[in-house]
Backbone as a chain_set.jsonl record, in Angstrom:
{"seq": "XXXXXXXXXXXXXXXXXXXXXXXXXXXXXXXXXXXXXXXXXXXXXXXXXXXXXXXXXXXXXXXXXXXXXXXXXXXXXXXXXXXXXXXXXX", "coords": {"N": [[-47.852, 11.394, 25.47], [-46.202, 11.401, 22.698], [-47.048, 9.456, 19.311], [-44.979, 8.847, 17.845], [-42.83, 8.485, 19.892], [-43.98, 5.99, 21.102], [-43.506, 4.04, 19.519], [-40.863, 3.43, 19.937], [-37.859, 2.133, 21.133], [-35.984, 3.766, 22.484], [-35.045, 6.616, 24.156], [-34.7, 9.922, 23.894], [-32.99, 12.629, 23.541], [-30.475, 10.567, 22.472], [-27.197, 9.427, 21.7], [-26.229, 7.78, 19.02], [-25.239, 5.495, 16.843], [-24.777, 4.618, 13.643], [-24.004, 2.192, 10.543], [-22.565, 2.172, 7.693], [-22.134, 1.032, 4.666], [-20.2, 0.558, 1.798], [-19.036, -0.083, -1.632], [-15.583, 0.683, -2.037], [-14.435, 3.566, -3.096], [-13.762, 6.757, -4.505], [-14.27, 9.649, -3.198], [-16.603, 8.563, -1.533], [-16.359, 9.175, 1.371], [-16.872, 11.564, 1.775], [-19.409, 12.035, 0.981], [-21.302, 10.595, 2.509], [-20.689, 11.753, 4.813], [-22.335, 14.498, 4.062], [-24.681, 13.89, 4.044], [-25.366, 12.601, 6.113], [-25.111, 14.907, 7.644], [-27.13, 16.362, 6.93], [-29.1, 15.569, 8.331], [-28.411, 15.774, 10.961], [-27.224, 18.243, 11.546], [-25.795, 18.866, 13.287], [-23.547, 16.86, 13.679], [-20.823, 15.745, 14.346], [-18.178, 15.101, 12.51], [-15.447, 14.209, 12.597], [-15.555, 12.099, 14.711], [-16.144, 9.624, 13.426], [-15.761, 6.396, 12.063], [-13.717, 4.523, 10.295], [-13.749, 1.944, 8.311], [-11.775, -0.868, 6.041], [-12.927, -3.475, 4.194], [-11.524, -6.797, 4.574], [-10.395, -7.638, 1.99], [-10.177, -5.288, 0.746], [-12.034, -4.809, -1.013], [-14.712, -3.409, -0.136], [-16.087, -0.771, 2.343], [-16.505, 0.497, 5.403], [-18.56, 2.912, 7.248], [-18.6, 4.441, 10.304], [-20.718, 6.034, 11.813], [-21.864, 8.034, 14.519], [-24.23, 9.902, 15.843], [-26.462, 12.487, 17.072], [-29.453, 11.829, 17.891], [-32.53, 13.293, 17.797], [-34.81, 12.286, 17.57], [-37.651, 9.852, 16.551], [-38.395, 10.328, 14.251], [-36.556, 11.793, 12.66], [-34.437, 9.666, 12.54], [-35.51, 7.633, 11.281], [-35.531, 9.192, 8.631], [-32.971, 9.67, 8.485], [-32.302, 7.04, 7.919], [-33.878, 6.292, 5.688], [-32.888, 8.034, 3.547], [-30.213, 7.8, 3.708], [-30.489, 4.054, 2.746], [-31.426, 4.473, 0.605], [-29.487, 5.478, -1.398], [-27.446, 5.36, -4.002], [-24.707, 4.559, -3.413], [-24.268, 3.125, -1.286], [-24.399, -0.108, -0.02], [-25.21, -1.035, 2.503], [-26.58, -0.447, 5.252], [-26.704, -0.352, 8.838]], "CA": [[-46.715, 10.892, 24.73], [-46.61, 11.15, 21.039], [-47.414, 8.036, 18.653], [-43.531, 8.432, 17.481], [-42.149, 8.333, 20.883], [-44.513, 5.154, 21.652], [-42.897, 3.161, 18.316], [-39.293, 2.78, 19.759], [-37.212, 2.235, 22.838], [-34.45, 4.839, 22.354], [-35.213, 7.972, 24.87], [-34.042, 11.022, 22.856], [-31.75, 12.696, 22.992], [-29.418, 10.078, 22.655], [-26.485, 8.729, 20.699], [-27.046, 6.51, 17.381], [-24.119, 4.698, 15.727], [-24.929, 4.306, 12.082], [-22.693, 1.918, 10.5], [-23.038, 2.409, 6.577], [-20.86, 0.075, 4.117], [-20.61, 0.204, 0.21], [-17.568, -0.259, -2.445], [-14.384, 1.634, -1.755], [-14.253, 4.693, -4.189], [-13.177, 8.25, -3.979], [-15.272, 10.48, -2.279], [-17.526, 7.962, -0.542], [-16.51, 9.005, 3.227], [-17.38, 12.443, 1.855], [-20.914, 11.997, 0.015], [-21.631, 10.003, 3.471], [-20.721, 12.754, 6.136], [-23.087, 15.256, 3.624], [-26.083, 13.062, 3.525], [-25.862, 12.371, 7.328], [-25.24, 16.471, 8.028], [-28.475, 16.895, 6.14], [-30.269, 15.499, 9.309], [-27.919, 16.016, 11.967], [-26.058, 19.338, 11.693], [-24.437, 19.073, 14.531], [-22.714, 15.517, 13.307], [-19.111, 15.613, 14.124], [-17.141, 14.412, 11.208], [-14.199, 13.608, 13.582], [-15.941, 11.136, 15.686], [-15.976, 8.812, 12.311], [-14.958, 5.264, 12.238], [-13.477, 4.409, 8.874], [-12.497, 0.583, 8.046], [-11.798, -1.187, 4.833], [-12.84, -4.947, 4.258], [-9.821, -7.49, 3.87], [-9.9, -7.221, 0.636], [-10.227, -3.628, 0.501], [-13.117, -3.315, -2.07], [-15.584, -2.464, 0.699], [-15.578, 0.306, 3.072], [-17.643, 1.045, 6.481], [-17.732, 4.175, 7.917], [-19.701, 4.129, 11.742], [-20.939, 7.407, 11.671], [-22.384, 8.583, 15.398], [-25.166, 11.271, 15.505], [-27.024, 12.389, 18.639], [-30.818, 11.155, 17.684], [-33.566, 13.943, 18.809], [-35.99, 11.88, 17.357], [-37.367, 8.888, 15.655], [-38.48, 10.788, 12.877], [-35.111, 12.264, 12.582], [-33.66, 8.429, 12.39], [-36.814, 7.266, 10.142], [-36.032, 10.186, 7.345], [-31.894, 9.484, 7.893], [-31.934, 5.769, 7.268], [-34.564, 6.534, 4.476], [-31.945, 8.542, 2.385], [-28.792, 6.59, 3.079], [-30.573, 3.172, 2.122], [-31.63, 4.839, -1.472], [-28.412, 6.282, -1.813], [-26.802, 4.599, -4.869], [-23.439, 4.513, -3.672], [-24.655, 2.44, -0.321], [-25.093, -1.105, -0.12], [-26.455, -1.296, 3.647], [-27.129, 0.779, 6.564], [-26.895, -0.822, 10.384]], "C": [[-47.102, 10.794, 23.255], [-46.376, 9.743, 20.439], [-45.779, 7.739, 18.085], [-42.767, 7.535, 18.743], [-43.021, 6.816, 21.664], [-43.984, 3.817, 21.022], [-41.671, 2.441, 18.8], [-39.086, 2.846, 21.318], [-36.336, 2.74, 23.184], [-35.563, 5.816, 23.446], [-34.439, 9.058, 24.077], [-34.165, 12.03, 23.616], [-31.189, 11.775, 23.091], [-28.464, 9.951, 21.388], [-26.462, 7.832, 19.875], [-26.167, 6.56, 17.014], [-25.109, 4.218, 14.904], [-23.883, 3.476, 11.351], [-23.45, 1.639, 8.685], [-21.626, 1.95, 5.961], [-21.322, 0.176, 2.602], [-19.079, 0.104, 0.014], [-16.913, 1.0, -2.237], [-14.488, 2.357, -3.353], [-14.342, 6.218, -3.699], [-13.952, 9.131, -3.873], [-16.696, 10.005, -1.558], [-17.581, 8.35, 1.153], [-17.459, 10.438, 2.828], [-18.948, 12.825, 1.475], [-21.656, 11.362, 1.905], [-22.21, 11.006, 4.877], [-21.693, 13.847, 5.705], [-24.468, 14.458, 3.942], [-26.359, 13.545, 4.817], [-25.948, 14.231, 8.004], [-26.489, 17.269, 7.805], [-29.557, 17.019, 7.455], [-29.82, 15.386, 10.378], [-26.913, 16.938, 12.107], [-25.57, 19.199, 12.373], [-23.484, 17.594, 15.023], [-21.41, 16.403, 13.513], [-18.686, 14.87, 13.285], [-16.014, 14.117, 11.974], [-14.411, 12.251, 14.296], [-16.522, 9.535, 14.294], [-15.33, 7.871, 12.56], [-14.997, 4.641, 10.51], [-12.776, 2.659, 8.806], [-12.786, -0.671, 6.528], [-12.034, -2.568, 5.009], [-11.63, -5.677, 4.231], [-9.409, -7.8, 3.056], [-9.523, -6.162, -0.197], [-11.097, -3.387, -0.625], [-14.735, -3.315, -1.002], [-15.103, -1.808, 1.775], [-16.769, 0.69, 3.976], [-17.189, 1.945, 7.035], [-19.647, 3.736, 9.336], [-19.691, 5.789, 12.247], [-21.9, 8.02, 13.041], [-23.08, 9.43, 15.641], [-25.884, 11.076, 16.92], [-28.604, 13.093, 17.675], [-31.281, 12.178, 18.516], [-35.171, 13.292, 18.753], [-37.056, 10.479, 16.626], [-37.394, 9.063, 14.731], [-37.185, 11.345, 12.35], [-34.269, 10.86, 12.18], [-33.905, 8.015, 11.212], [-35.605, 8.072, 8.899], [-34.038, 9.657, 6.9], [-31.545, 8.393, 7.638], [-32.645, 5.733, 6.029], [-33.436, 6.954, 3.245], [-31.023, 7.758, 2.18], [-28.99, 5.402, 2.619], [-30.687, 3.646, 0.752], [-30.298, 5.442, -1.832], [-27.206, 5.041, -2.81], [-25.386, 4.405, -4.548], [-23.357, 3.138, -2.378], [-24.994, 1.445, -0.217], [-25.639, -1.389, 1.137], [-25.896, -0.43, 4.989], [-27.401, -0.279, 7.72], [-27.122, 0.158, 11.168]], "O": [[-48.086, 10.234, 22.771], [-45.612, 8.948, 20.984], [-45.382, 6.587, 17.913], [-42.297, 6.399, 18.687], [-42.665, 6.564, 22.816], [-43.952, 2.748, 21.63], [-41.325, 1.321, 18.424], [-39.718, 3.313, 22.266], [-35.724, 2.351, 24.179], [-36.78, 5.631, 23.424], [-33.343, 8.694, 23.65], [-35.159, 12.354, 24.265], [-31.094, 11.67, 24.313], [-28.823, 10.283, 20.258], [-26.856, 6.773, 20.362], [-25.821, 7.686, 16.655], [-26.089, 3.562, 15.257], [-22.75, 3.948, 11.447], [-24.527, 1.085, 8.469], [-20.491, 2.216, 6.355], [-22.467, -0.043, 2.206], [-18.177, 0.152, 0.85], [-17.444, 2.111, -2.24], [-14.586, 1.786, -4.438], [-14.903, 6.664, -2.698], [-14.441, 9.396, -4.971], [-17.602, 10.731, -1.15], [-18.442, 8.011, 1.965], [-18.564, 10.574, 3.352], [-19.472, 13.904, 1.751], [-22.627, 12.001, 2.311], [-23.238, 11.088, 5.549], [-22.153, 14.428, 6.688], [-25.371, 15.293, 3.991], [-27.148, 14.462, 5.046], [-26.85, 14.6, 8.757], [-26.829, 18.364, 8.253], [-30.401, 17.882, 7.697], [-30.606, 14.868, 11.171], [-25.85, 16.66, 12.663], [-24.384, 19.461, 12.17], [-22.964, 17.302, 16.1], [-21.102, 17.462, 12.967], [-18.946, 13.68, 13.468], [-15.639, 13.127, 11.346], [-13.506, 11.426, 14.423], [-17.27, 8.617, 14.632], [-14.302, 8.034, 13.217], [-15.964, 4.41, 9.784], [-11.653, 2.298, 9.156], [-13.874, -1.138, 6.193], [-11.424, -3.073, 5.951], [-10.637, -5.08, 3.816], [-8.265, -8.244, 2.957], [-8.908, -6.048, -1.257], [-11.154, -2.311, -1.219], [-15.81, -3.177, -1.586], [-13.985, -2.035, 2.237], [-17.829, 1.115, 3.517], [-16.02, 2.133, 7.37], [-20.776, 3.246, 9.306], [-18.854, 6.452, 12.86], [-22.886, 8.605, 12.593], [-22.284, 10.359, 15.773], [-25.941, 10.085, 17.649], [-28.811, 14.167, 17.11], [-30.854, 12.298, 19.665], [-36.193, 13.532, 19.396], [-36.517, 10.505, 15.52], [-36.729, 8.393, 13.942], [-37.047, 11.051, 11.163], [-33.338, 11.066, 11.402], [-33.121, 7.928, 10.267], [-34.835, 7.292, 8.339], [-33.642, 9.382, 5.767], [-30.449, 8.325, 7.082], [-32.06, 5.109, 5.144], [-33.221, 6.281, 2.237], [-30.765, 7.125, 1.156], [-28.027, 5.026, 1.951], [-30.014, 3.159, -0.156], [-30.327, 5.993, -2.933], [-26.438, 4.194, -2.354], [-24.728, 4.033, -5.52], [-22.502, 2.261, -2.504], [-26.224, 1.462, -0.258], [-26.667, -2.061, 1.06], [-24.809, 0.022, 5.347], [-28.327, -1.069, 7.536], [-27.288, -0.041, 12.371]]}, "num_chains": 1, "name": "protein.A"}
């Protein structure tokens, strides 16, 4: 068993909800679904959950990806936390 696969308790392949929230502004769902495509080509952009705070100046999108790996998780929570438009990553 590799030292990755000893780190976590996911079995991979599986499914990973991402739920990623910053300030409402225009082209945030789209900068979002690019980032995450970076490390999961085969992200469906359909299977997107889009919902605005009750004030409407934040915006979570719950973005689903099928996880092959931890390093694969590792590298895509890495980007979307540094990602200036992003205030936090679940």
């Amino acid at each position: 068993m590799a030292q990755d696969e000893q780190t976590t308790l996911l079995e991979f392949p599986c499914e990973f909800p991402l739920k990623i929230m910053g300030v409402t502004q225009d082209g945030f769902a789209e900068e979002i679904m690019r980032v995450v495509q970076i490390h999961a080509p085969d992200f469906d952009a359909s299977r997107v959950e889009m919902r605005p705070s009750t004030g409407g100046k934040y915006i979570s999108l719950t973005c689903t990806v099928t996880a092959n790996s931890k390093e694969q998780l590792d590298n895509l929570y890495r980007e979307l936390t540094a990602h200036p438009m992003i205030k936090v990553v679940l």
